[in-house]
C-alpha positions as CSV (number, residue, x, y, z in Angstrom):
1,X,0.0,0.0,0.0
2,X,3.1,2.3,0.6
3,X,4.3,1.7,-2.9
4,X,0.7,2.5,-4.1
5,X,1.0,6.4,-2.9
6,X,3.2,6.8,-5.8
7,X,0.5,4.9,-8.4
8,X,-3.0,5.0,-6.9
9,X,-4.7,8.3,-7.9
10,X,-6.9,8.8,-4.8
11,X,-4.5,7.8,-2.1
12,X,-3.2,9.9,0.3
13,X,-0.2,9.7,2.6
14,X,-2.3,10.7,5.7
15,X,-4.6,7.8,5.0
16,X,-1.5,5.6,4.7
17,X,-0.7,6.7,8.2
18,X,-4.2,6.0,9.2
19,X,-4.5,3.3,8.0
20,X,-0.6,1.9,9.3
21,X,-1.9,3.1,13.1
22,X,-5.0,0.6,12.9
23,X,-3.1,-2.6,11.1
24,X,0.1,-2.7,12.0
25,X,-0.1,-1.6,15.8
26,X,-2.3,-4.4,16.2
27,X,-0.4,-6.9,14.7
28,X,2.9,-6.5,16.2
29,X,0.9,-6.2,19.6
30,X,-0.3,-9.6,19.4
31,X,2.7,-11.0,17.6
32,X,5.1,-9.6,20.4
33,X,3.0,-10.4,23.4
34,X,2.2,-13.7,22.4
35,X,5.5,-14.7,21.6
36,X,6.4,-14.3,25.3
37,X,4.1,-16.1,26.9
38,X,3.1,-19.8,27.9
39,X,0.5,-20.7,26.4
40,X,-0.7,-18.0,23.9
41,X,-4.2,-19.7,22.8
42,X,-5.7,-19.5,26.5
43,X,-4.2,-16.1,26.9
44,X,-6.4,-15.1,24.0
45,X,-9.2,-17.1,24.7
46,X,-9.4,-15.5,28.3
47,X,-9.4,-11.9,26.9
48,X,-11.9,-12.5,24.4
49,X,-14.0,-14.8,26.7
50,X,-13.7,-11.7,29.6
51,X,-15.0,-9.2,27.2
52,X,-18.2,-11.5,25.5
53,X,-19.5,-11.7,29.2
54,X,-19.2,-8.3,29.9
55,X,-20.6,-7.3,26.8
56,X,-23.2,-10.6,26.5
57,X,-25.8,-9.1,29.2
58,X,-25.9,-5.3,27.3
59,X,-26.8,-7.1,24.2
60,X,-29.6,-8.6,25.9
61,X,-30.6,-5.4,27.5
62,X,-30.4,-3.8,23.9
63,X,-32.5,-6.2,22.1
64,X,-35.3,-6.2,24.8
65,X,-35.6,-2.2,24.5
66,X,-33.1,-0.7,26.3
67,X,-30.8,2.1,25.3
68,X,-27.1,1.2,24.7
69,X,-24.9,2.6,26.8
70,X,-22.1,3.1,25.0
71,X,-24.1,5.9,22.8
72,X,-23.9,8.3,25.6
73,X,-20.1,8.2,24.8
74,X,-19.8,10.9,22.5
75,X,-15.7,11.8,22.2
76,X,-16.4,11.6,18.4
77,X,-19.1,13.9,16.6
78,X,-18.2,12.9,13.2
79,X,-17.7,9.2,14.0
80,X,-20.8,9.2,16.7
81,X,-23.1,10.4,14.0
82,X,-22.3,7.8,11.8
83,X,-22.6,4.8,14.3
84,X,-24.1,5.5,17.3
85,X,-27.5,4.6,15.7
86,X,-29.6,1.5,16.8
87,X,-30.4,-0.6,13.7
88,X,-32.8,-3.4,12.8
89,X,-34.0,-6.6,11.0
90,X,-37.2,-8.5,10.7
91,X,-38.6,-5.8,13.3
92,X,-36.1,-7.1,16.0
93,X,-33.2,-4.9,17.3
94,X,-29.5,-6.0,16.6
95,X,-27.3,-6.1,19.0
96,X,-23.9,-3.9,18.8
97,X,-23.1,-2.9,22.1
98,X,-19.6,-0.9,22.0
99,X,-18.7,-2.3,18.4
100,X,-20.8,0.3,16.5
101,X,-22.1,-2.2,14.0
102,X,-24.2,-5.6,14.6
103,X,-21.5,-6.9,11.9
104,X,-18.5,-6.4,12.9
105,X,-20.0,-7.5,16.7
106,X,-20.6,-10.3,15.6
107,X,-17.3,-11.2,13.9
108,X,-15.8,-10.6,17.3
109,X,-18.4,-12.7,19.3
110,X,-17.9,-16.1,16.2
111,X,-14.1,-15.3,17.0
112,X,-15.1,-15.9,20.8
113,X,-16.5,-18.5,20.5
114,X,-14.3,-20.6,18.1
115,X,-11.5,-19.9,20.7
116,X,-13.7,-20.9,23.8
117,X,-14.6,-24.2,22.0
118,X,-11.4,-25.3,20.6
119,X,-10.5,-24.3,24.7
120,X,-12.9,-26.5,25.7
121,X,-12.5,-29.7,23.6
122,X,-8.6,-29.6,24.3
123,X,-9.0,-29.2,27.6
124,X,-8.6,-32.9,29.8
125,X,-10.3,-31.5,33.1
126,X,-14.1,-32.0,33.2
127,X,-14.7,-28.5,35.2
128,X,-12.6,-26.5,33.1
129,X,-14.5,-27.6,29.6
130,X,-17.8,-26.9,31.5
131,X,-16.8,-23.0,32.1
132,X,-15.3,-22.9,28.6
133,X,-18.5,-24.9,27.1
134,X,-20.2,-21.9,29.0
135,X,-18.5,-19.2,27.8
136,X,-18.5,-20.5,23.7
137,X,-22.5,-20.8,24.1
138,X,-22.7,-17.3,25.7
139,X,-20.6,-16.2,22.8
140,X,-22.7,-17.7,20.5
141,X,-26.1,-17.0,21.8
142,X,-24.8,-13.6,21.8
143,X,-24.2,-13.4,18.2
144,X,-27.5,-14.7,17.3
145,X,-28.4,-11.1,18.9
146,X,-26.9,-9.5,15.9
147,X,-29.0,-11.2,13.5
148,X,-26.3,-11.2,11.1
149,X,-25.0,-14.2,8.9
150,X,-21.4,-12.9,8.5
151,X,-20.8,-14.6,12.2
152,X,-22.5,-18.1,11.3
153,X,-20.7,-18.0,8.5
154,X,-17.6,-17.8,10.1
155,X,-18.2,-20.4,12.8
156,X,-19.2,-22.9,10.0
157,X,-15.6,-22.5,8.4
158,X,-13.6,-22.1,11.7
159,X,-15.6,-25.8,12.8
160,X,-14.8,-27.5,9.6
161,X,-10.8,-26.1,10.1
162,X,-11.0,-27.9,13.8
163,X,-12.6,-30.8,11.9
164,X,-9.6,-31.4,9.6
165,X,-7.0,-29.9,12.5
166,X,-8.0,-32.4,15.5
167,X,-7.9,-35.9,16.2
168,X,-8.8,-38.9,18.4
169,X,-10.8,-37.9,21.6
170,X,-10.9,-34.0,20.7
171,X,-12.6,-35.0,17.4
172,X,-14.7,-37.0,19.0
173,X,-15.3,-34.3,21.1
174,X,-16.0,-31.8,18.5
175,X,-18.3,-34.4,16.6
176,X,-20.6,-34.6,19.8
177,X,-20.6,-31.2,19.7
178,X,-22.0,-30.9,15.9
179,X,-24.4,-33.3,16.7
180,X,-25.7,-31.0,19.2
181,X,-25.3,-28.1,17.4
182,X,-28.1,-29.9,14.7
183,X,-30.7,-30.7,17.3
184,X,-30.5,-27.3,19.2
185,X,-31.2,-25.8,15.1
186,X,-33.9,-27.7,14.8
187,X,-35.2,-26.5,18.2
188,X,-34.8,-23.1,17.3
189,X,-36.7,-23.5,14.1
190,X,-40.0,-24.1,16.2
191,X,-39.3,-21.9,19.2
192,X,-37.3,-19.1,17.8
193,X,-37.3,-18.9,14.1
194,X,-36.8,-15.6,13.4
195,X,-33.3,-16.2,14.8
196,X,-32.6,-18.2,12.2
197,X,-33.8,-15.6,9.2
198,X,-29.9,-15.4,8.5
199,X,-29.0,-18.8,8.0
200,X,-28.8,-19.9,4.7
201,X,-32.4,-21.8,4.1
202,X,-34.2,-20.3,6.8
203,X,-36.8,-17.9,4.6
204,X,-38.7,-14.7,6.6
205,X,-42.2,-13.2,5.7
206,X,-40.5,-9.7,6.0
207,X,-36.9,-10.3,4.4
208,X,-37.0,-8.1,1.2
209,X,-34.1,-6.0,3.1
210,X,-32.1,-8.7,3.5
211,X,-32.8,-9.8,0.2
212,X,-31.7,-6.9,-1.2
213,X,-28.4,-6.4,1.3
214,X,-27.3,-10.1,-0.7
215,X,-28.1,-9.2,-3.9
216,X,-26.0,-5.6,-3.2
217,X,-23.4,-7.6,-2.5
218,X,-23.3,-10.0,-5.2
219,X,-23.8,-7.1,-7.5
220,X,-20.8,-5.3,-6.4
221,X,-18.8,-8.3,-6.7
222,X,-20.1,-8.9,-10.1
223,X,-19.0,-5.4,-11.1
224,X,-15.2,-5.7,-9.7
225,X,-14.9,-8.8,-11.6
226,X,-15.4,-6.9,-14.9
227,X,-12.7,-6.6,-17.1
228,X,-11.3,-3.2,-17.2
229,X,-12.7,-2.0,-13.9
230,X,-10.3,-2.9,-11.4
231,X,-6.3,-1.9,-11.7
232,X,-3.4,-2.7,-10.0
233,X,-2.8,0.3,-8.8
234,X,-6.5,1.8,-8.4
235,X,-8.9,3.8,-9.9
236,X,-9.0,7.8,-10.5
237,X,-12.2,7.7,-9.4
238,X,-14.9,4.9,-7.7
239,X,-15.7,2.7,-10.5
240,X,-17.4,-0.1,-8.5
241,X,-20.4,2.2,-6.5
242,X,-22.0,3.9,-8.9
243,X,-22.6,1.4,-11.0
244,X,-24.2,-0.7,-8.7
245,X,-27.6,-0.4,-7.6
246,X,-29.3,-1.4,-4.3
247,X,-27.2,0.9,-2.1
248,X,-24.1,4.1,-1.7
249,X,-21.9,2.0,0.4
250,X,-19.3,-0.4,-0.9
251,X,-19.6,-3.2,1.9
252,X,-16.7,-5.8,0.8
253,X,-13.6,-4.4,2.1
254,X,-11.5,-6.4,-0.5
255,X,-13.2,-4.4,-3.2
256,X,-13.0,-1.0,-1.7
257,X,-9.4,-1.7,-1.0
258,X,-8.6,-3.0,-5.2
259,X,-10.7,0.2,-6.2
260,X,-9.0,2.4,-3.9
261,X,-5.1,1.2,-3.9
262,X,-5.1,-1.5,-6.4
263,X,-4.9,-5.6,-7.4
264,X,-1.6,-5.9,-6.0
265,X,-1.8,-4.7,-2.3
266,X,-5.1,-6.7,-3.1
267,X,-3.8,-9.7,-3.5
268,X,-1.4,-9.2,-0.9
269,X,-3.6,-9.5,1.7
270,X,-5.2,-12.3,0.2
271,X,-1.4,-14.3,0.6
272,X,-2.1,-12.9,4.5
273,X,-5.0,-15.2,4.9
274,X,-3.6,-17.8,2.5
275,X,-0.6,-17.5,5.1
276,X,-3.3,-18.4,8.2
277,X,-3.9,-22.0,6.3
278,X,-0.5,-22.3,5.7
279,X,0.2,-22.1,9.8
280,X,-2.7,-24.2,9.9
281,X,-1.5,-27.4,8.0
282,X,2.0,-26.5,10.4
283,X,0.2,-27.1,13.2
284,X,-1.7,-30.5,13.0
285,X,-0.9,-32.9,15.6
286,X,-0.6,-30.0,17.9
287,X,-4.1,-29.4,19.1
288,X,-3.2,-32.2,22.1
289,X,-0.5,-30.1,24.2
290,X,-2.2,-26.5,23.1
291,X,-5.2,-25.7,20.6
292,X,-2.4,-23.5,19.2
293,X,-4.3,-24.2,15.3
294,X,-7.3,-22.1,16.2
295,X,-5.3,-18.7,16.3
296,X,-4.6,-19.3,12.7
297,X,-8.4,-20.5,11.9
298,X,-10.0,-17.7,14.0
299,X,-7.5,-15.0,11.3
300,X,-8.6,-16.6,8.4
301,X,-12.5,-16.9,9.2
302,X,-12.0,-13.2,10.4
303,X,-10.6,-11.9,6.6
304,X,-13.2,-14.0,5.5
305,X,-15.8,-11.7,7.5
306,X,-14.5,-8.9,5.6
307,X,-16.0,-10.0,2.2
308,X,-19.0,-9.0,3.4
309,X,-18.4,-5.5,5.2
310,X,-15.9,-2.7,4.7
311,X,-13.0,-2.5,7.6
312,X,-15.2,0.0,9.9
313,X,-15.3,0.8,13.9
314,X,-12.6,-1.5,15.5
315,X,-12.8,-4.4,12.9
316,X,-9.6,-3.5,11.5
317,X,-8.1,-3.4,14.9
318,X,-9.4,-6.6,15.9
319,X,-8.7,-8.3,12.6
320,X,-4.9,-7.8,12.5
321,X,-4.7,-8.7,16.3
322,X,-5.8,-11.9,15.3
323,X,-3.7,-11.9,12.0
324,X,-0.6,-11.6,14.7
325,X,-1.8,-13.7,16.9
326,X,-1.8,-16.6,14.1
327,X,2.2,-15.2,13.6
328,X,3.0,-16.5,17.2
329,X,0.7,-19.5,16.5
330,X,3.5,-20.1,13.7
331,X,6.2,-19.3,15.3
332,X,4.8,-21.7,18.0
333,X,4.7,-24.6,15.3
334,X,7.7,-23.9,13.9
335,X,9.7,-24.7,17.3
336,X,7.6,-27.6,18.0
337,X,8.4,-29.4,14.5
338,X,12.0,-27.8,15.1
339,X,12.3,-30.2,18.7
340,X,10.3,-33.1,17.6
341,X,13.1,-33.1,14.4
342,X,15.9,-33.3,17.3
343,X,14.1,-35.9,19.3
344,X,16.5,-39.6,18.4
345,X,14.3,-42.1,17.4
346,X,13.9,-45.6,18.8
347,X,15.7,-47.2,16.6
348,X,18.6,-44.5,16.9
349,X,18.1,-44.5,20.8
350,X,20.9,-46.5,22.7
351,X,19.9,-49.9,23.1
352,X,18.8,-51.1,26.5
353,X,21.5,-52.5,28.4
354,X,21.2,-56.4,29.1
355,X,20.9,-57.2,32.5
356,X,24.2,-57.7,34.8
357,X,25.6,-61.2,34.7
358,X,25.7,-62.3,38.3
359,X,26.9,-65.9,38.1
């Protein structure tokens, strides 16, 4: 993106800087702190889990009428005017508590709770996968709150990564929990269906705004896959926006970002998230000591999220906190494969002495 000040039309060094602050800070946060510490998954698990449960009950409180409190903060006119506004779907309240937008609250809470259950199927005391079991369906329960599918989706992904990442009991584990996961669907379908308006399948009486939030989206992307539209070093002017219909927002942050700076820093941080599975693959057979492989899967479903909303509020924040958090999950992997390689085998282990002849 630094190399695109010099092509891009429409960037501008300030917003470099802005834009530097928000990513890299965050990354070499994570990346730093977690490279000192013992066990870097529960470290993260903790703060996120700490956070849903303060935040779980004011979501509850918001969605039952209650004002949020966090829009009595006003430090920001500009920003406050644009966020600090309670919005709906299907004529039920979405939760957003201090995240300014049901979206990106709900990426944070499908981040939770893929931590809290990879915490708890790894974990080999019966009390301690109880609290986590706890905190991943708070999480979860939470995010239904938002009534968004951007977190489902996410949670989908980030289970099928454990899936292919785990083995033996933990598997097992996570199976049972699936299987569960089906039957409380199901139950929700005759209780509470209008929670499940934003899963794929699940149809609403009044869902012609959420019909036309998909088909924005699939317009836009439509439009950036043009040929001629997008550049590798962006446009003079928005080429994506106008031409769409629907809405005046671009929402997929991968397409603001190619119509704005260009294909190349593009597809640069597409490598980023390639980079996450990468770490993943690194780091099967490791789930037993530490669930060390969900820091990579919760940074990948997370740049997944942003395909379907622009990098607004504290989403960019979070996102590259997890993207260096996946960096000490690798770092992690690498020393473990590094020790196991140094380890003699059997057969190059000294041989067992024979027993003492004492004739």
């Amino acid at each position: 993106m630094f190399v695109s000040l010099s092509f891009s039309p429409r960037t501008e060094l300030t917003t470099y800087v802005h834009e530097a602050i928000l990513w890299i800070g965050p990354y070499f946060a994570a990346r730093c702190l977690l490279a000192d510490v013992e066990s870097p998954t529960r470290v993260v698990a903790i703060s996120f889990g700490i956070v849903t449960a303060i935040l779980a009950p004011i979501a509850i409180a918001e969605t039952l009428g209650s004002s949020n409190p966090f829009f009595n903060l006003n430090y920001n006119s500009a920003e406050f005017t644009i966020w600090a506004s309670q919005l709906a779907r299907f004529g039920s309240v979405r939760a957003v508590t201090a995240w300014g937008h049901p979206i990106v609250f709900s990426i944070f809470l499908s981040a939770s709770a893929l931590l809290s259950f990879a915490m708890a199927i790894s974990s080999s005391e019966a009390k301690e996968r109880v609290v986590w079991y706890g905190l991943a369906i708070l999480a979860t329960g939470t995010m239904a709150l938002t009534l968004s599918r951007t977190g489902w989706v996410m949670i989908a992904i980030g289970v099928v990564l454990l899936a292919l990442t785990t083995r033996g009991v933990i598997r097992g584990r996570l199976f049972t929990l699936i299987g569960v996961a089906v039957i409380v669907i199901l139950l929700m379908s005759i209780v509470l269906p209008n929670q499940l308006s934003v899963l794929p399948g699940f149809g609403h009486a009044n869902e012609s705004h959420y019909q036309t939030s998909a088909l924005y989206r699939e317009a836009l992307l439509h439009r950036a896959l043009e040929p001629g539209v997008l550049h590798l070093w962006g446009n003079t002017h928005n080429l994506v926006t106008p031409h769409v219909g629907y809405d005046k927002a671009t929402d997929n942050a991968y397409i603001i970002l190619a119509d704005t700076w260009g294909l190349i820093p593009t597809f640069a941080l597409f490598t980023v998230g390639a980079s996450m599975l990468v770490v993943l693959v690194r780091s099967y057979g490791q789930f037993d000591r530490e669930p060390i492989a969900i820091l990579p899967i919760v940074a990948f479903t997370s740049l997944v999220g942003i395909f379907f909303v622009a990098l607004i509020t504290q989403l960019p924040v979070l996102i590259w906190m997890l993207v260096g958090a996946g960096g000490a999950a690798a770092e992690r992997a690498a020393a473990a494969r590094t020790a196991a390689a140094r380890r003699p085998r059997r057969s190059e282990a000294q041989p067992r002495l024979s027993a003492p002849d004492l004739r």
